[in-house]
N, C-alpha and C positions, 0 to 999 in steps of 0.2 A: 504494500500500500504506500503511496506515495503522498507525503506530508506538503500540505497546501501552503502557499507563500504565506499567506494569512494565518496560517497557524504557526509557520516559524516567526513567522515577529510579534507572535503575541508577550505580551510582554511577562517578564521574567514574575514581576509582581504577585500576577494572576496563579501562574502557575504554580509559586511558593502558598500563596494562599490555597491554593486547590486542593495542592495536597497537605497541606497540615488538616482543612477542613474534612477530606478522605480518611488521614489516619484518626481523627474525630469520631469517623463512623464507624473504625474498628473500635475503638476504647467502648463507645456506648455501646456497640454489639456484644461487645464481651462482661460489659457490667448488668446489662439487661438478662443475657444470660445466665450468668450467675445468681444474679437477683430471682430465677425462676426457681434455684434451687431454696428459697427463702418464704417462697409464698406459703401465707395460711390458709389460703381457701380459693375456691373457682374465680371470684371474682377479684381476687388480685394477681390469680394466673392469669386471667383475660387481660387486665390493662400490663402486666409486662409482655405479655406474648405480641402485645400491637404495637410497643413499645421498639420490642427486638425487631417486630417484623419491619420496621421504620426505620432503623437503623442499616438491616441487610438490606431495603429497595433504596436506600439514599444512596450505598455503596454499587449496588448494578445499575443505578442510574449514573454515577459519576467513570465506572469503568470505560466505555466506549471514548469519551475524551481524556482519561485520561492516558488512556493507550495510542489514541493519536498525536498525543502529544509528546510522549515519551515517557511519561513518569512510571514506576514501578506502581504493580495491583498488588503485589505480593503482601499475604498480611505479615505485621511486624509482631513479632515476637516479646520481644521487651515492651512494646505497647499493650499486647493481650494480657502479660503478667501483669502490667500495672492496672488494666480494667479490671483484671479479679483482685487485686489487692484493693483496690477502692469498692467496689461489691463488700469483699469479705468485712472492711470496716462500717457495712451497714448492718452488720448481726448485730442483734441484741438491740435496733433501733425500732420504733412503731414504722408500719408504713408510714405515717401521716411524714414522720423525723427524717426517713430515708428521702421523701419525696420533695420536703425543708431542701436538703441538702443538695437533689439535682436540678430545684428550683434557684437556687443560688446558684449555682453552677454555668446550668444556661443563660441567666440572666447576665451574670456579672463577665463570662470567659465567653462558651460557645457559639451566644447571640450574635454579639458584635464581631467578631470574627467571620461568622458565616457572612451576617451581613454585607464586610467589609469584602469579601466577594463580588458580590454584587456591582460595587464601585470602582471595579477593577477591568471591568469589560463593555468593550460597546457591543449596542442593542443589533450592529449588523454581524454581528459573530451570531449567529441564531442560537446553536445549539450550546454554547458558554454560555450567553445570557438566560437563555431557559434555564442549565442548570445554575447556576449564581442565584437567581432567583426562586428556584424550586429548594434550593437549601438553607435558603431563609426561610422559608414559608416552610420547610422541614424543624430549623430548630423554633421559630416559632409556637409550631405545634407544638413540641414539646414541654414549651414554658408553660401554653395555658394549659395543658392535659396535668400538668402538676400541680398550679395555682387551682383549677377543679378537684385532686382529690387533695389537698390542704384544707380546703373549702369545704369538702365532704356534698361537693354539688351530686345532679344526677347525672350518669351516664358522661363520667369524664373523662375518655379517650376520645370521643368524638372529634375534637381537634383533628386525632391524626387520625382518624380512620376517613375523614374527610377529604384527606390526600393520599391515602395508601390506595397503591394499583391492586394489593392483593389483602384486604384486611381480613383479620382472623374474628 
């Protein structure tokens, strides 16, 4: 496959950004996961399971660019260890405490980051701007599906089941 002029001068920025935002979606894969081995009951297996499944479609929606553009899909290693070490420091918390903590999390780290994406690309790059924008509106979801169960609203994944191509 032959790399578009437009893709080699995309700028170095975007691409540092992509992939830090990529191994993002490893870390939360593997803390989500984890987190399933924590559940008390069906309906906290459902909001991590739409949780995970949100994290693995951000990562095979970002695959296709980022293999065009060159950067490695490979999952990292030392990142998966540290998503279960942050998982495993949620034992012994209530959900409501765990969900404090990835509310703070995306709020304060993952948000503006992803977002900062977004401002990294123009809108004639189609398929960068799609995703730039689809992984805002990915950590989004995840801010308010957490600020719903801190809330103890109804029916609080909805956020992301909202955007997920295959929800559970």
């Amino acid at each position: 496959m032959l790399v578009s002029d437009e893709v080699q001068i995309m700028n170095k920025e975007f691409k540092e950004c992509l992939l830090d935002v990529y191994l993002g979606e490893q870390a939360g894969e593997m803390i989500f996961e984890s987190m399933l081995t924590m559940t008390e009951d069906e309906s906290q297996r459902y909001i991590i399971s739409n949780m995970l499944q949100l994290e693995t479609e951000g990562k095979a929606i970002m695959r296709p660019l980022l293999v065009e553009l060159g950067i490695p899909i490979e999952e990292n290693k030392l990142l998966r260890e540290r998503g279960i070490e942050i998982a495993d420091a949620f034992r012994g918390m209530s959900f409501k405490e765990q969900f404090e903590n990835i509310y703070q999390s995306v709020k304060n780290y993952y948000l503006p980051q992803y977002e900062e994406l977004a401002t990294l690309v123009d809108e004639e790059d189609s398929d960068a701007f799609y995703i730039a924008n689809f992984m805002g509106e990915h950590e989004r979801s995840i801010l308010l599906a957490s600020e719903n169960i801190i809330k103890d609203r109804p029916n609080p994944v909805q956020p992301i089941r909202d955007i997920l191509k295959f929800p559970i």
